[in-house]
C-alpha positions as CSV (number, residue, x, y, z in Angstrom):
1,X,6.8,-3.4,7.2
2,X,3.2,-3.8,6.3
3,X,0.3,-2.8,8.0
4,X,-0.7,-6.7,9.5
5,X,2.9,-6.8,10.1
6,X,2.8,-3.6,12.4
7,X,-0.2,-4.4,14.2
8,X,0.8,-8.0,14.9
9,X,4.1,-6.1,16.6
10,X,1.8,-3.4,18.5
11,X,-0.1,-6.4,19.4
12,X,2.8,-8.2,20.8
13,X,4.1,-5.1,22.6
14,X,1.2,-4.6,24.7
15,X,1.5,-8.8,25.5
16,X,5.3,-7.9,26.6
17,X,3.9,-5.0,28.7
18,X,1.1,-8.1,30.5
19,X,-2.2,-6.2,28.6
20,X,-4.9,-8.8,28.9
21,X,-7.4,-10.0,26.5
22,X,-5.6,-9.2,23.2
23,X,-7.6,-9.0,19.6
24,X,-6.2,-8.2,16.4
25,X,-9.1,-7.9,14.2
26,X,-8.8,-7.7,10.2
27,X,-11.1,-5.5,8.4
28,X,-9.6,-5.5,5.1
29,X,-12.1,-4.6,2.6
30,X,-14.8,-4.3,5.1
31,X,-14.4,-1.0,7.0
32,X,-13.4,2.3,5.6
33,X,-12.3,3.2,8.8
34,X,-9.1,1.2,8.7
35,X,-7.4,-2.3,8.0
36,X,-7.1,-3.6,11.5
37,X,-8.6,-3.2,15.1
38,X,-5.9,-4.3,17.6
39,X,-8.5,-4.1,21.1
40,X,-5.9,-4.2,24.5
41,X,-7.1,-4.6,28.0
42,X,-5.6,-2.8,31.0
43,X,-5.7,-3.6,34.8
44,X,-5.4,0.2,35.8
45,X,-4.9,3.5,34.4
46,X,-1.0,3.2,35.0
47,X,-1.2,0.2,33.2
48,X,-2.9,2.2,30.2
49,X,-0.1,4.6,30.2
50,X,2.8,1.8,30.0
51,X,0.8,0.0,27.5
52,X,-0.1,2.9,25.2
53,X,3.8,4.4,26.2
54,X,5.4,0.9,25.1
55,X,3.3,0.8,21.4
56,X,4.1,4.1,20.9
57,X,7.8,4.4,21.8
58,X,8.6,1.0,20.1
59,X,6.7,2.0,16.8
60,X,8.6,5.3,16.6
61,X,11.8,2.9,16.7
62,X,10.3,1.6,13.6
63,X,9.5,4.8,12.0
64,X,6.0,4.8,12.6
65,X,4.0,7.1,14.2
66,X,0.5,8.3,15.6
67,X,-1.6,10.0,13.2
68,X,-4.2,10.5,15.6
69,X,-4.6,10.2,19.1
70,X,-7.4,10.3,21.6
71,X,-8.6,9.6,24.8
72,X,-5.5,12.6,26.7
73,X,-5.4,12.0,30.4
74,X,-8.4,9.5,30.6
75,X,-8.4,6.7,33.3
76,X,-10.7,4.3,30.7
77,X,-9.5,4.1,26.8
78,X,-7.1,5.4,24.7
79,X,-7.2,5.1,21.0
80,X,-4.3,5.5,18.7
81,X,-4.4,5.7,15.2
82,X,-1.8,4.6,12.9
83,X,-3.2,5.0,9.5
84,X,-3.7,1.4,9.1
85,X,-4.7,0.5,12.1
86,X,-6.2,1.6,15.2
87,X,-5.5,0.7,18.9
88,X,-7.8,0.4,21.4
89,X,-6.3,0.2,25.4
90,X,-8.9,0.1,27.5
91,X,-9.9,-1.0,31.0
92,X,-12.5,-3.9,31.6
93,X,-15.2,-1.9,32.5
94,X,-14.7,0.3,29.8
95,X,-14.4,-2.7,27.2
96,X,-17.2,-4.5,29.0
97,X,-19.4,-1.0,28.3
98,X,-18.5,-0.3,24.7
99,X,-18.5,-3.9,23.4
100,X,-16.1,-3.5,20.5
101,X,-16.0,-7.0,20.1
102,X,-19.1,-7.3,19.2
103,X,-19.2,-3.8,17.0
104,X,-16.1,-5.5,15.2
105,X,-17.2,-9.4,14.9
106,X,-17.4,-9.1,11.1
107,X,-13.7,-9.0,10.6
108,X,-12.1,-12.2,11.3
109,X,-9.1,-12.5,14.2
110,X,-6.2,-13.3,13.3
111,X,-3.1,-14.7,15.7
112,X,-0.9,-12.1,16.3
113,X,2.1,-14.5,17.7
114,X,2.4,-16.5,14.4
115,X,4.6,-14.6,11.9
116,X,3.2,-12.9,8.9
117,X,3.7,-14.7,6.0
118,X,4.6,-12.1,2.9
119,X,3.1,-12.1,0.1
120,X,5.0,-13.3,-3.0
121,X,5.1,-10.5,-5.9
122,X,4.7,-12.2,-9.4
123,X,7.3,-10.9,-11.9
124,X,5.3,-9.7,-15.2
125,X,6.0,-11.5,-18.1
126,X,7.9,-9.0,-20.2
127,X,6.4,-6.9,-23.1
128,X,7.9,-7.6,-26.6
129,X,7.7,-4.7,-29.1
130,X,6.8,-5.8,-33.0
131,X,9.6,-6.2,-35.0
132,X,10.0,-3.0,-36.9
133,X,9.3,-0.7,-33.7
134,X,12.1,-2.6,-32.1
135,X,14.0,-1.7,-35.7
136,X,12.9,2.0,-35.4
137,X,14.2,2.3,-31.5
138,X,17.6,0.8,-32.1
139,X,17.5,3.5,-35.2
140,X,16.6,6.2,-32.8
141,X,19.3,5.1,-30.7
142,X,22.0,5.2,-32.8
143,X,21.0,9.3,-33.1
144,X,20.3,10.9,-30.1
145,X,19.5,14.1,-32.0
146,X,16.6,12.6,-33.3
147,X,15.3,10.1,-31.0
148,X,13.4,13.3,-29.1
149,X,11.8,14.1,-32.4
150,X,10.7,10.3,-32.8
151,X,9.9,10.2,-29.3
152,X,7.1,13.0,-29.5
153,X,5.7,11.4,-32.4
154,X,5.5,8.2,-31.2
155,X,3.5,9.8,-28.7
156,X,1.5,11.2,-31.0
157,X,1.0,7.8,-32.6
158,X,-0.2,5.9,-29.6
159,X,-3.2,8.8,-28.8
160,X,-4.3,8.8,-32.0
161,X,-4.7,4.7,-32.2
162,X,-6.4,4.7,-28.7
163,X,-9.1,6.6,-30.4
164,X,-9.6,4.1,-33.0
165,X,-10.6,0.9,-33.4
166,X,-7.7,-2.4,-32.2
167,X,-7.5,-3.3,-36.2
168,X,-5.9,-0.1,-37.1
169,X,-3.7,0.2,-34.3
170,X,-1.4,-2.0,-36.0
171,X,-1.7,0.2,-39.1
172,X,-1.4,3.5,-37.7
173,X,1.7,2.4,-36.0
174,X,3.0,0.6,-39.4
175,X,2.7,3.9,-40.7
176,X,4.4,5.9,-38.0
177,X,7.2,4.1,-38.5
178,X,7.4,3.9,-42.6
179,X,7.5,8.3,-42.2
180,X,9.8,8.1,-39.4
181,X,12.5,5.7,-41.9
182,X,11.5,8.1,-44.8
183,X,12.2,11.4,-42.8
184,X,15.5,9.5,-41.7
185,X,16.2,8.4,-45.7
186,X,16.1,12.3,-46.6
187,X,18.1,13.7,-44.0
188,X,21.2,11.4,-44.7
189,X,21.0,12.2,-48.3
C-alpha cells in the first residue's frame, strides 16, 4: 500500500469513527516534513481518543505503525506520524487556534473517498549486448571454471572505458574480448 493509499484509509477511518471537517492534504515535493497532512476534527476529548484509537488500531492491521507520536493525555490535538504522513486530531478550538489550513494551503486536497488510482510501472525496453560479447558469454557459459576469470575482467574492462572517451569504449571492449578468445585458444591446445 502506498503512502496516498494509507492516508486516504486513515482518512476514511476517522469518517467511520463521525470526525468532522476531514482534509487530506498533499505535499508531495513541497514539504520535507512529509507527503501528506490528513487534519481530523473532534467533538470532545473522548472523541479524540476513539479517533486516534481507530487510525491506529486499524493501521497496525495493515502493518503500519506510529513512528512518532505526540500530544499524550491532551484534551486538544494529537499528532501521529506515520513516516509518510502525519495526522492531525484536534478539537475546534484547537484547529480554529493553530490554523493548519491555512499553514498547509500550498498542497492541494485531494478526495479521500475516491479510490487511488495506481500508477502504471513501464516495462524497460530490454538491453541487447553486441554481438560478440553475447558470443563471449555463451563461451563463458559453456565453462564455468572460467567464466569467474572472465567475469573479473570484464569488470575490469567496463572501469577502464568509463574513464575514457564513448569512441573507445567500443574498442576497449573489442579488445577484451579478442584476449579473452585467445587465452581460451591456448588453454584447449
Amino acid at each position: 500500500m502506498n503512502t496516498k493509499e494509507l492516508v486516504c484509509l486513515a482518512a476514511r477511518l476517522a469518517d467511520g469513527k463521525k470526525a468532522e471537517d476531514i482534509k487530506v492534504i498533499d505535499l508531495c515535493g513541497l514539504s520535507s516534513l512529509c507527503d501528506y497532512i490528513l487534519i481530523v476534527t473532534a467533538t470532545s476529548k473522548p472523541h479524540l481518543d476513539a479517533v486516534e484509537e481507530e487510525i491506529s488500531k486499524k493501521l497496525k492491521e495493515q502493518g503500519y505503525y506510529k513512528l512518532n507520536r505526540d500530544g499524550g493525555d491532551s484534551n486538544l490535538w494529537r499528532v501521529s506520524d506515520y513516516g509518510g504522513f502525519l495526522a492531525h486530531i484536534m478539537t475546534q478550538e484547537a484547529r480554529d487556534f493553530y490554523a493548519l489550513d491555512k499553514i498547509f494551503s500550498f498542497g492541494k486536497e485531494i478526495d479521500f473517498k475516491e479510490p487511488v488510482k495506481k500508477a502504471v510501472k513501464k516495462k524497460a525496453a530490454p538491453k541487447t549486448a553486441a554481438p560478440k560479447v553475447a558470443a563471449a558469454k555463451k563461451a563463458v557459459a559453456k565453462k564455468p571454471a572460467a567464466a569467474k576469470k572472465t567475469a573479473v575482467k570484464k569488470t575490469t574492462v567496463k572501469k577502464t572505458a568509463a574513464k575514457k572517451p564513448a569512441a573507445t569504449k567500443t574498442t576497449v571492449k573489442k579488445t577484451a574480448v579478442k584476449k579473452t578468445t585467445a587465452k581460451k585458444t591456448a588453454k584447449k591446445k
